[in-house]
N, C-alpha and C positions, 0 to 999 in steps of 0.2 A: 426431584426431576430437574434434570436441566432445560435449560433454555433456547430455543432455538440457536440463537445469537453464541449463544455461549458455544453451543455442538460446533457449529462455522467457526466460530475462532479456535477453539481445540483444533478441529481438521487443519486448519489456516497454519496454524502454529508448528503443527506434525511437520506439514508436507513443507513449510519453511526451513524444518530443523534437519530435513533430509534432502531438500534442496533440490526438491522435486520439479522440474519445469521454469528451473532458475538461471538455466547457463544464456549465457550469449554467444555466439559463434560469428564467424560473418559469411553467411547472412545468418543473422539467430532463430534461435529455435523459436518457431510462434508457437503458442499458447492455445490451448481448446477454448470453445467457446465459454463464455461466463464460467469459471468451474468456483468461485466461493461470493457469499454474499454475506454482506456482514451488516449487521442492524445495531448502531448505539441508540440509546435512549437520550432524553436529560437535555439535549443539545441544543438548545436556545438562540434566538434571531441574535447575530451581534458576538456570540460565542468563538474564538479563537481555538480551532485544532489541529493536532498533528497524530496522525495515522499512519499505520505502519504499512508497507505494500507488500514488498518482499525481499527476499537477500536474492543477490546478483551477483553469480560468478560466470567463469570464460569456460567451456570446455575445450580449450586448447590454449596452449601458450600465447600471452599475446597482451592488449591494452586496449580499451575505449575509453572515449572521455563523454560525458553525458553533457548535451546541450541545455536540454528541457525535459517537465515532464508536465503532460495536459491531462485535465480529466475529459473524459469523454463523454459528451451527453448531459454535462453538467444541470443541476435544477437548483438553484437555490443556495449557491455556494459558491463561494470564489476561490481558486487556490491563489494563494499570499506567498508561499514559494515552495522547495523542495531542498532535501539536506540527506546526506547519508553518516551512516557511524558501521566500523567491525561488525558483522554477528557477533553479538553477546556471549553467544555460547562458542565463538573462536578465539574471540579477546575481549573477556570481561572488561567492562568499563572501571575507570578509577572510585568514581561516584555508582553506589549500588543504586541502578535503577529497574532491577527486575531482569526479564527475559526480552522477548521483540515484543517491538508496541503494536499494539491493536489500537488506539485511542486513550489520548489524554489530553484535557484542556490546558495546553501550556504549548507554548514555543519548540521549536525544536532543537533552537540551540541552550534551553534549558534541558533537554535532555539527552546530551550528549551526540549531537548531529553536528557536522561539520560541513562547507563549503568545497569538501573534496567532490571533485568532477571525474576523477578515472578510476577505474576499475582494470585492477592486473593481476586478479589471483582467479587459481585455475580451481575449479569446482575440486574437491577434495573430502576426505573423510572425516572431516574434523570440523568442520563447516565453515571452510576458509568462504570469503566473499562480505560483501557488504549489504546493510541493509538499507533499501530505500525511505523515503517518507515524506509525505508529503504534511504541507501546515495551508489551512482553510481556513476560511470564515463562512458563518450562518448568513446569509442576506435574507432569512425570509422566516416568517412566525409559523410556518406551515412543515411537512415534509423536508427533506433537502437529500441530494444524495448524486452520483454519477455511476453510469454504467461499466466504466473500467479507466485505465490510465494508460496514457503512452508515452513511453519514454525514448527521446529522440535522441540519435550517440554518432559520434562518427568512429571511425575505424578503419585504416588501409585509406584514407582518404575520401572514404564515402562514406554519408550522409543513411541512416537507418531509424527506421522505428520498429521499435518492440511493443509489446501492448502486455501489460498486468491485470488478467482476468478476474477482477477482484470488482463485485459492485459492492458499489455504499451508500446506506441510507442513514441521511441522519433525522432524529425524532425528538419531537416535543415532549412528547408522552415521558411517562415512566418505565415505561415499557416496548421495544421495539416491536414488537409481537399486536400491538395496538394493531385496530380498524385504521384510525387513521394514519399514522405511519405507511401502510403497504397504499395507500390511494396513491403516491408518488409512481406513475410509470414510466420506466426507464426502457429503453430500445435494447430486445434481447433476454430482459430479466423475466422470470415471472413471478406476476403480482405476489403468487402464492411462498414468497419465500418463507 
């Protein structure tokens, strides 16, 4: 039987590789409330990660460049910055590092993440666009986790925010599915993920 965690990052993965809810437009498309949640285990005070959000393409011809990207609601964790790379599955990496990240304790520019800030490819069937990601740290021996991400861009001269429906909890445990894991309340989540 699978694992909660694991059913959410399957879905997560789908709806990333079909690019569901990924375009930007100006003004972009928003987002439904909370639509995935995602629970690592293992994650330790002081632990360095980088997490996958989502791929990000235009649906119409055109460019943004991304200023920032914040978590929202943050508990117990700091983002240390933010990096994109190709969807994988539009232009495989040179270095095999799998499919889109969901979590791995490393850097991001150990994994193929780059310092690019714009985004110029138009949603398409091949899963042109880029994948976001963000790199954290643990500050806390307990729960840790944020209620979604907002990624700030300009475009045509103006200043926008988009927001990445994606909460995250990170866990001590062995387990996300732990008692203690879900005591972390995030604004909008529920407990019961």
């Amino acid at each position: 039987m699978r694992s909660r965690a694991a059913r959410v990052l399957l879905l997560y993965a789908s709806a990333a590789l079909l690019c569901a809810g990924c375009m930007f437009s100006s003004p972009p498309v928003i987002g439904d409330p909370i639509s995935a949640v995602e629970g690592f285990p293992r994650i330790h005070q002081g632990d360095t990660v980088s997490i996958g959000l989502q791929v990000l393409c235009l649906n119409k011809t055109g460019s943004i460049t991304i200023k920032s990207v914040t978590a929202d609601n943050a508990s117990g964790m700091q983002l240390t910055g933010w990096a994109m790379r190709p969807n994988p599955f539009w232009k495989p990496p040179k270095i095999p590092l799998g499919g889109l990240l969901s979590l791995r304790k490393a850097p991001l520019d150990q994994l193929g993440y780059t310092q690019r800030k714009t985004i110029d490819e138009k949603c398409a069937k091949n899963g042109e666009g880029y994948e976001i990601a963000i790199q954290a740290v643990k500050t806390t021996d307990g729960p840790a986790g944020a209620s979604s991400f907002t990624v700030t861009y300009d475009t045509d001269g103006h200043t926008k925010h988009y927001t990445v429906n994606l909460a995250v909890f990170l866990c001590t445990e062995n387990t996300s599915s732990s008692k203690a894991c879900h005591t972390l309340k995030l604004p909008g989540v529920d407990p019961n993920w």
